[in-house]
C-alpha positions as CSV (number, residue, x, y, z in Angstrom):
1,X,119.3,118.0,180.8
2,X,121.0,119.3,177.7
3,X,124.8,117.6,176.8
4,X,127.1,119.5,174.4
5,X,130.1,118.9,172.8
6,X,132.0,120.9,170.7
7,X,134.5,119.9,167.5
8,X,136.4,121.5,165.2
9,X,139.4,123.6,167.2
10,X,142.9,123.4,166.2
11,X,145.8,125.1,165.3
12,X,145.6,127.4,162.4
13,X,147.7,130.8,160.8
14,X,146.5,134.2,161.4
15,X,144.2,135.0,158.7
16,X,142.7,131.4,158.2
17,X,139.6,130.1,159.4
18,X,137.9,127.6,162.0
19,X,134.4,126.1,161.7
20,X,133.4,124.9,165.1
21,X,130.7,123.1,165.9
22,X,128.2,122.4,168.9
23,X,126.2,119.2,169.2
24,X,123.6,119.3,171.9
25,X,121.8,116.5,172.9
26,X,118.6,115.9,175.5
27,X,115.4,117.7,175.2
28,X,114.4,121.5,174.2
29,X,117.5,122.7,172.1
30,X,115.4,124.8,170.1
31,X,114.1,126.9,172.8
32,X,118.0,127.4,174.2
33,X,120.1,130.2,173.6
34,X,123.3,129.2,172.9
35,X,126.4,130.6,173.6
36,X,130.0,130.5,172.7
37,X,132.4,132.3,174.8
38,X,136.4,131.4,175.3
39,X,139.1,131.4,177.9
40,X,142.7,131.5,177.8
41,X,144.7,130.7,181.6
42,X,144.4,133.1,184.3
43,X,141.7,134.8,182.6
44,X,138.0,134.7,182.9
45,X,135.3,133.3,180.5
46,X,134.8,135.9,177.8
47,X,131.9,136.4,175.5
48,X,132.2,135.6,172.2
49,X,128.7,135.0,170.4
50,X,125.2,133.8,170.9
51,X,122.2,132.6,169.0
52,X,118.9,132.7,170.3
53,X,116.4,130.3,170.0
54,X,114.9,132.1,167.3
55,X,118.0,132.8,165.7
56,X,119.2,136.6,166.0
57,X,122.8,136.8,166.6
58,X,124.6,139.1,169.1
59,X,128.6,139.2,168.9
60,X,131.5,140.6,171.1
61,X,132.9,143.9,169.7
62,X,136.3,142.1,169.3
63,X,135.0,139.4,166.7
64,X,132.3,141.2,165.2
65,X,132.5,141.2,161.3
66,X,134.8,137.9,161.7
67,X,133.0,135.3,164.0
68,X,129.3,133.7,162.8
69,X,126.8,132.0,164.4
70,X,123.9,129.6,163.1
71,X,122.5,126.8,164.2
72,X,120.9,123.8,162.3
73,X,117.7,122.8,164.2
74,X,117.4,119.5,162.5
75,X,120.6,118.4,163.5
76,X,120.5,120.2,167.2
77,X,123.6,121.6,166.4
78,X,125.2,125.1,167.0
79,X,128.3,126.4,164.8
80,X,131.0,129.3,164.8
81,X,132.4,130.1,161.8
82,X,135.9,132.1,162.2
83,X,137.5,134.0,159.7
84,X,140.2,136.5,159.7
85,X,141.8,134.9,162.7
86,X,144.0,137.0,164.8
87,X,146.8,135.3,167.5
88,X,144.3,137.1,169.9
89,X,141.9,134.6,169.0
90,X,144.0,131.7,170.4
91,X,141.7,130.6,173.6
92,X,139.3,127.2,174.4
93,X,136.0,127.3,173.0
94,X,133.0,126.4,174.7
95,X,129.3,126.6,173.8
96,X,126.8,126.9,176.3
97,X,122.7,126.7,176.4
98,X,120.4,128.9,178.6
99,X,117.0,129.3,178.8
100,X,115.2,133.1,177.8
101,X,116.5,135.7,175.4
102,X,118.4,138.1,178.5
103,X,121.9,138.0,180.0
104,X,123.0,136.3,177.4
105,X,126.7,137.6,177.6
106,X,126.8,136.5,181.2
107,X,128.5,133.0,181.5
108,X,126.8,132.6,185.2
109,X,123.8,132.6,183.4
110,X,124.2,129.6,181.4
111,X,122.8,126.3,182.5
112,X,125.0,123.7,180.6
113,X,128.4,123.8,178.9
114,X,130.2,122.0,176.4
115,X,133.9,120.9,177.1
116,X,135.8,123.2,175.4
117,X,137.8,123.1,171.9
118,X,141.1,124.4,172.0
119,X,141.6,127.5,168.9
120,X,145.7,128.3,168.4
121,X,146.5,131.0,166.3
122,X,149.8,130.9,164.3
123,X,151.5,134.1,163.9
């Protein structure tokens, strides 16, 4: 059992940045992928970023260049760094952990999930 819970959302102008972070707790984080991916109403879970256990990064076309992913293995903790925020951007946040390096833009395939973080976006 893996819990995770994100921090560092909130409201911010187009341009700025976001640090948010993902605390896992429980056993195995370092073998988990984890994932970020964000929703906004009516709309399904989109992919954002991932990490995988051995730390290569994969990012969504739409954030590439902006978004960053790392992870602290000490501190079993997962973060997103946001720059060059867009209003586009404005979504809730949540990390998720799977097991295994594939489908790791597929939220289905994710065994736990955070709570979500709301991002707003000023324009």
């Amino acid at each position: 059992q893996v819990q995770l819970v994100e921090s560092g959302g909130g409201l911010v102008q187009a341009g700025g940045s976001l640090r948010l972070s993902c605390a896992a707790s429980g056993r195995s984080f370092s073998s988990y992928a984890m994932g970020w991916f964000r929703q906004t109403p009516g709309n399904e879970r989109e992919f954002v970023a991932v990490i995988t256990h051995s730390g290569y990064t994969y990012y969504a076309d739409s954030v590439k260049g902006r978004f960053t992913s790392s992870r602290d293995y000490a501190k079993s903790t997962v973060f997103l760094r946001m720059n060059s925020l867009k209003p586009e951007d404005t979504a809730v946040y949540s990390c998720a952990a799977k097991p295994g390096d594939s489908y790791l833009n597929i939220p289905g395939r994710y065994d736990y999930w955070g709570q979500g973080t709301q991002v707003t976006v000023s324009s």
